[in-house]
Legacy VTK file of the C-alpha trace (Angstrom):
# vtk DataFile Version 3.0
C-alpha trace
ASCII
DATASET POLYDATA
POINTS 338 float
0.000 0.000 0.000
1.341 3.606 -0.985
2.278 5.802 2.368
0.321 8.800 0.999
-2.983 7.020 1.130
-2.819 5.276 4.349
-1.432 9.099 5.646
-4.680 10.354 4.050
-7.086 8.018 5.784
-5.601 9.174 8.908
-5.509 12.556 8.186
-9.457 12.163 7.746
-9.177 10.363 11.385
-10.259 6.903 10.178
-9.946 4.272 12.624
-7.593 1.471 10.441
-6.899 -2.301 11.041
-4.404 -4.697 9.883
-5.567 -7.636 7.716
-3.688 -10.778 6.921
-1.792 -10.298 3.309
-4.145 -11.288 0.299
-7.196 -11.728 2.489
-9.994 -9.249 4.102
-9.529 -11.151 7.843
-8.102 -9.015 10.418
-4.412 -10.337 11.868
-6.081 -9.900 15.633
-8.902 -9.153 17.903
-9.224 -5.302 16.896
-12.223 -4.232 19.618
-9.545 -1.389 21.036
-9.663 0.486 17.359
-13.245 1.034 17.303
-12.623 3.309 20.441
-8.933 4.806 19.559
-7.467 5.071 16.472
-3.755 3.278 15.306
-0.775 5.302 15.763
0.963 6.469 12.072
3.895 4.848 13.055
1.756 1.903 13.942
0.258 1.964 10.721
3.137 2.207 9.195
4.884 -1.079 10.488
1.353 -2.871 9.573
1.966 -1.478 6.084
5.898 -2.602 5.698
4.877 -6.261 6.941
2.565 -6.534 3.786
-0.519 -6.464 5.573
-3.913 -5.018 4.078
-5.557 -2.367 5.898
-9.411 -2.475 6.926
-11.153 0.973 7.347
-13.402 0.863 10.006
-16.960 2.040 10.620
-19.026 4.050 12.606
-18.492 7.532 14.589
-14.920 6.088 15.399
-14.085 7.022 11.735
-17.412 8.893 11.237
-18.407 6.860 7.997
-21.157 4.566 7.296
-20.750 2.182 4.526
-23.009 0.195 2.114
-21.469 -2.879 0.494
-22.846 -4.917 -2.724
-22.006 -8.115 -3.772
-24.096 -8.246 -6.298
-24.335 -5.766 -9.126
-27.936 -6.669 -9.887
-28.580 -4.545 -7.419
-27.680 -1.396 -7.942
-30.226 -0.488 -10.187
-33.077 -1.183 -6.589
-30.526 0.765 -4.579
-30.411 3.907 -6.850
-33.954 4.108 -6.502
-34.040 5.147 -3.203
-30.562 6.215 -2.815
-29.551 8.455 -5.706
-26.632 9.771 -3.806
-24.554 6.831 -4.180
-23.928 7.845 -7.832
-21.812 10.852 -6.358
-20.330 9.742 -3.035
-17.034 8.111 -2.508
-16.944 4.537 -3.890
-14.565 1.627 -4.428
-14.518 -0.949 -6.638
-14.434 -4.540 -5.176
-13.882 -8.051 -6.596
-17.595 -8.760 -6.313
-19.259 -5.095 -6.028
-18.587 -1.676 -4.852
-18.307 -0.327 -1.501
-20.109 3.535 -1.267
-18.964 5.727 1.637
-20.690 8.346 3.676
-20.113 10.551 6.619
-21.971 10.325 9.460
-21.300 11.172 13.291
-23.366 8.061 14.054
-23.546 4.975 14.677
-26.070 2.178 12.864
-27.150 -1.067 13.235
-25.582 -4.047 11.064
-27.504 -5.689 8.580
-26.964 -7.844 5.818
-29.970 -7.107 3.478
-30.202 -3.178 3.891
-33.770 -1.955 2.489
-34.371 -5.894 2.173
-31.880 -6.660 -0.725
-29.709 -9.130 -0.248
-26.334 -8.855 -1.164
-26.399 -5.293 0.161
-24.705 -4.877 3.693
-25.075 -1.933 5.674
-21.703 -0.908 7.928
-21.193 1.209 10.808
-19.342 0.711 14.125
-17.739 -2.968 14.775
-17.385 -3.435 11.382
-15.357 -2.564 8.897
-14.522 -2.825 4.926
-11.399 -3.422 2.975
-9.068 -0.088 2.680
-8.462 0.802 -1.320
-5.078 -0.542 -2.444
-5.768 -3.581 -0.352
-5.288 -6.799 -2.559
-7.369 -9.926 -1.639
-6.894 -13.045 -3.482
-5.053 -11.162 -6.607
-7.541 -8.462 -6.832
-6.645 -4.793 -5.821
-9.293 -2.605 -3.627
-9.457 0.785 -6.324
-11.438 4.288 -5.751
-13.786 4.826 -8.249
-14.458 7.900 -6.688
-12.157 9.502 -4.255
-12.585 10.707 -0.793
-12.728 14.178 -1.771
-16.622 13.135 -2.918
-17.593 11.603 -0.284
-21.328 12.878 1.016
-23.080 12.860 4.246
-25.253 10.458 4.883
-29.192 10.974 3.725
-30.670 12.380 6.685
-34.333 10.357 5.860
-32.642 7.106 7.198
-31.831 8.581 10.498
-34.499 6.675 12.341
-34.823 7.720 16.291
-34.631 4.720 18.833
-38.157 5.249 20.154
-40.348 7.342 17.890
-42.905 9.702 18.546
-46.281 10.520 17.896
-45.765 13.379 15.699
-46.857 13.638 12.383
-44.740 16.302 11.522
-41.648 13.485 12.279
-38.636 13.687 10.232
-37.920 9.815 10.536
-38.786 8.376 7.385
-37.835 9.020 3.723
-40.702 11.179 1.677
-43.496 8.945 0.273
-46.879 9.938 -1.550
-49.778 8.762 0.525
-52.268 10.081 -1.554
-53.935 11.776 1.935
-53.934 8.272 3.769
-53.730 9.147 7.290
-52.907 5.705 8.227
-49.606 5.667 6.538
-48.458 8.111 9.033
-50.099 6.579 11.613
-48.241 3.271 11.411
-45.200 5.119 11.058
-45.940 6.954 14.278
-47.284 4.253 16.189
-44.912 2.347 18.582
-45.229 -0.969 17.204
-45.402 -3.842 19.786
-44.441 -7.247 18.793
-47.750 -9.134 18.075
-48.808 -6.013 15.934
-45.377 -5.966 14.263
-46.086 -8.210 11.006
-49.607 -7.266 10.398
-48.381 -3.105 10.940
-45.368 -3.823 8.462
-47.673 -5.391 5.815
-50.490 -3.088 6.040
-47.775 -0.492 5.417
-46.268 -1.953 2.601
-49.765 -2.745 0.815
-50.515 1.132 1.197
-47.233 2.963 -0.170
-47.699 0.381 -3.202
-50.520 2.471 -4.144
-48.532 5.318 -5.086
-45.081 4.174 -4.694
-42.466 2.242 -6.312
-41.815 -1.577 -5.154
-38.283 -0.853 -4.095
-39.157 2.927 -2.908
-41.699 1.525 -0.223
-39.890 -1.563 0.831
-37.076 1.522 1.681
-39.772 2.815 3.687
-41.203 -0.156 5.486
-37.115 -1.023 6.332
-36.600 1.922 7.654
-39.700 1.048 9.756
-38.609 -1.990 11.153
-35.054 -0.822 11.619
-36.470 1.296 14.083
-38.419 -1.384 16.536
-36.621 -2.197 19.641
-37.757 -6.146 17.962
-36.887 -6.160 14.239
-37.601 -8.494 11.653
-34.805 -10.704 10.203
-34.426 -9.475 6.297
-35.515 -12.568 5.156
-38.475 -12.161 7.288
-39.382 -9.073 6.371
-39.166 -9.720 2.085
-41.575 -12.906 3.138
-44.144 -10.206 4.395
-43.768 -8.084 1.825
-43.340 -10.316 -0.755
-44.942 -8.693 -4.314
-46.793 -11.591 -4.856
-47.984 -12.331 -1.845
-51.576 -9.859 -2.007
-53.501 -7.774 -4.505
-52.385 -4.889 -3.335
-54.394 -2.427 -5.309
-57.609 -3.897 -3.645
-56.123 -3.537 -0.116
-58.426 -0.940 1.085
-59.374 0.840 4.263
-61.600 -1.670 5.707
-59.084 -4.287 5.755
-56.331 -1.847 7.513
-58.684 -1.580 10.295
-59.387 -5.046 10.655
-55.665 -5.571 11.189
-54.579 -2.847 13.208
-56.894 -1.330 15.998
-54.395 1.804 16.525
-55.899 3.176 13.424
-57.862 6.564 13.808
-59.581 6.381 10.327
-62.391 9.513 11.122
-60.203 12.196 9.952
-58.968 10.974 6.688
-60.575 11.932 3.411
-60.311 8.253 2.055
-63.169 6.733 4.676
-66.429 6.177 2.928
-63.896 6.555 -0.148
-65.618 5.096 -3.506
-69.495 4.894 -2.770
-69.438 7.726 -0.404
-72.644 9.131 0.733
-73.483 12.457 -0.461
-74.580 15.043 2.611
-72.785 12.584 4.701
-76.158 10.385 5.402
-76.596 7.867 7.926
-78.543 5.046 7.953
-81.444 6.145 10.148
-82.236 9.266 7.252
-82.363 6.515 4.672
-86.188 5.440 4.714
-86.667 9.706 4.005
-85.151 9.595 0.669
-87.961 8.798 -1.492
-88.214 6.393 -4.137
-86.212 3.787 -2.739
-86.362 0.208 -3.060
-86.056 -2.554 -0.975
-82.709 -3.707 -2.566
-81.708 -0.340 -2.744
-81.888 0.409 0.856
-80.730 -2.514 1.483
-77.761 -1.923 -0.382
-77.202 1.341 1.357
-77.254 0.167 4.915
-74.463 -2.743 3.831
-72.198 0.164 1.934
-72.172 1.736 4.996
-72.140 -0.731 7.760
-69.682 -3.505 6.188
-68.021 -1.445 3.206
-66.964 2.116 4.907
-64.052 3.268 3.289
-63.339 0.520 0.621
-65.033 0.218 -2.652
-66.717 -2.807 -2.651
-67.459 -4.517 -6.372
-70.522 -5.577 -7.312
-69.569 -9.457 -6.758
-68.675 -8.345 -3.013
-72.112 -6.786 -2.716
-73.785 -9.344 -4.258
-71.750 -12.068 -1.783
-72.819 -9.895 1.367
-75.946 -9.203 0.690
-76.787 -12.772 -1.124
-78.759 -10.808 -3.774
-78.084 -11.851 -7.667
-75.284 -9.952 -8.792
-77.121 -8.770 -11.991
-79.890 -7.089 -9.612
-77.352 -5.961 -7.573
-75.327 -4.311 -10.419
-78.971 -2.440 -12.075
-79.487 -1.098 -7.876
-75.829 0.582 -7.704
-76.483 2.145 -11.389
-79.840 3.506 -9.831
-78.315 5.155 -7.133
-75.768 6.627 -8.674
-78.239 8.484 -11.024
-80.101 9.214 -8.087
-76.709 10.924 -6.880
-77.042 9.107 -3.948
-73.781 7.344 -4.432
LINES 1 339
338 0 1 2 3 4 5 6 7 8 9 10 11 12 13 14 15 16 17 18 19 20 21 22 23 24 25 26 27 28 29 30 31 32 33 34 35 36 37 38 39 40 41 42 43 44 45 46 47 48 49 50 51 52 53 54 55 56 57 58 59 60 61 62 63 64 65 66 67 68 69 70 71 72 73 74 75 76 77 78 79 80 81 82 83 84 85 86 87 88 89 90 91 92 93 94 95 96 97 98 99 100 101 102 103 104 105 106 107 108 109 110 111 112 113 114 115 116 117 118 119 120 121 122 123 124 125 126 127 128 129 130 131 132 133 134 135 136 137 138 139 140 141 142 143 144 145 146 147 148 149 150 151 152 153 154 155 156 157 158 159 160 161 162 163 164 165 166 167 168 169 170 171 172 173 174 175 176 177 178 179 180 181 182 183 184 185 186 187 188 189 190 191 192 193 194 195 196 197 198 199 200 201 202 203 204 205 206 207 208 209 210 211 212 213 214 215 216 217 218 219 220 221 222 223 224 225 226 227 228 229 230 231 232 233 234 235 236 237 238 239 240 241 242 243 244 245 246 247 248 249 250 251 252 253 254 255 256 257 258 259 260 261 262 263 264 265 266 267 268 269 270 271 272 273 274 275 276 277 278 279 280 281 282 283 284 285 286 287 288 289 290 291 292 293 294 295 296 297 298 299 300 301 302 303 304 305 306 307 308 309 310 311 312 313 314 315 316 317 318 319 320 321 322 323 324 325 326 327 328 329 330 331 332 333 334 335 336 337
């Protein structure tokens, strides 16, 4: 390794560690440097005995690292983090390593956002220094320190969150005025409500968000719980395939989660909404009604609020023919009643 660069991780007080010649495995225990950095002259003797170097993470060097192994990935990762296109980066045997400053420190995992092959680093771990070779292949910047970028502030997630709507926590999402989104995002998540609250989220930023843009969101959800899902555990809930999500509506959020405060949002009685906001007890005064009419009316209302209900639902709940079914609704709505 050249002098100059090891002198310029130092100079940028990055903890460093020596790593066995060829390989990416650390020559000893290094616990003390994630507290104190190496000496230069320390660093130095590592460097004359052949050794690799390992930059570590967290606010000991004040850096944060994302590392892919696979380079399918990159195109999901962009997605929701565009800055890694400018940031410092190295080019690895399998992948790239993308750097970013922080002050920090953040949890391990080896499927950030739920991809696998993408690691997250911070404190106790640590990722090959550039001009490090392991097994023949050199460690090279593909963009220099002098680039690198602070890390996004949306994935700063608090330990315990809040009930504040106006919280900074999360990345910015469109939720198309669902109230709920926030709320789940709020909402201090105990375990039994944890997999039902994580897919209930994840079915609602589909709506209006990219695959890979909510699954950001709904990690950076879980990240935050004091009792996280595994990332295998977490793409099972959300898998794509798993739900049609465009049909996950209002009534089956609140089925799920209780927590849900549903009377303020502009989405309940969404889709055959009651005009002048009528309630079941006015119905028998609108005149000209039929039986399967107002029957139809008290079962929107009562069993339906806040999800659009087809006509095969209707028909199902109300066990009326769906082609009867189908000529009541058309009434209605030229009644402007719905």
């Amino acid at each position: 390794m050249q002098l100059e660069l090891f002198r310029d991780y130092l100079n940028r007080e990055m903890s460093l560690i020596p790593l066995i010649q060829g390989t990416k495995i650390p020559v000893f225990s290094w616990k003390k440097y994630q507290y104190r950095r190496a000496k230069e002259e320390t660093v130095k003797r590592w460097v004359k005995k052949g050794y690799n170097l390992g930059i570590v993470g967290g606010d000991i060097s004040g850096l944060v690292m994302i590392d892919v192994d696979d380079e399918a990935r990159l195109p999901e990762l962009k997605i929701f983090i565009p800055e890694i296109e400018e940031t410092a980066q190295v080019k690895t045997p399998n992948g790239h390593h993308f750097y970013f400053n922080t002050a920090e420190n953040f949890a391990f995992t080896d499927s950030f956002l739920g991809l696998d092959h993408v690691e997250l680093r911070s404190a106790g771990h640590q990722c090959v220094a550039p001009d490090s070779i392991v097994d023949g292949i050199p460690y090279v910047w593909e963009a220099p320190l002098d680039h690198i970028l602070p890390f996004p502030d949306r994935f700063y997630i608090p330990s315990t969150l809040q009930d504040d709507p106006g919280s900074p926590a999360f990345p910015p999402f469109r939720s198309d005025g669902r109230r709920c989104i926030q709320q789940i995002l709020n909402h201090n998540i105990r375990k039994r409500e944890r997999n039902k609250s994580l897919f209930c989220l994840y079915c609602l930023l589909l709506k209006k968000n990219e695959p890979a843009y909510a699954m950001a969101i709904v990690d950076a959800k879980n990240r935050s719980m004091e009792e996280s899902l595994a990332g295998e555990e977490l793409r099972w809930i959300c898998h794509e395939d798993k739900n049609s999500y465009h049909r996950f509506g209002c009534e089956a959020v609140r089925k799920r989660l209780a927590f849900v405060d549903c009377s303020n949002c502009r989405h309940f009685y969404r889709g055959f909404k009651m005009k002048e906001n009528l309630i079941l007890k006015n119905y028998k005064s609108i005149p000209d009604l039929s039986p399967v009419e107002f029957k139809l009316m008290g079962i929107i209302e009562l069993h339906f609020d806040g999800e659009t209900p087809s006509i095969t639902k209707l028909s199902r709940t109300s066990k009326i023919d769906w082609r009867i079914v189908n000529k009541a609704v058309q009434q209605l709505k030229e009644k402007s009643i719905l």
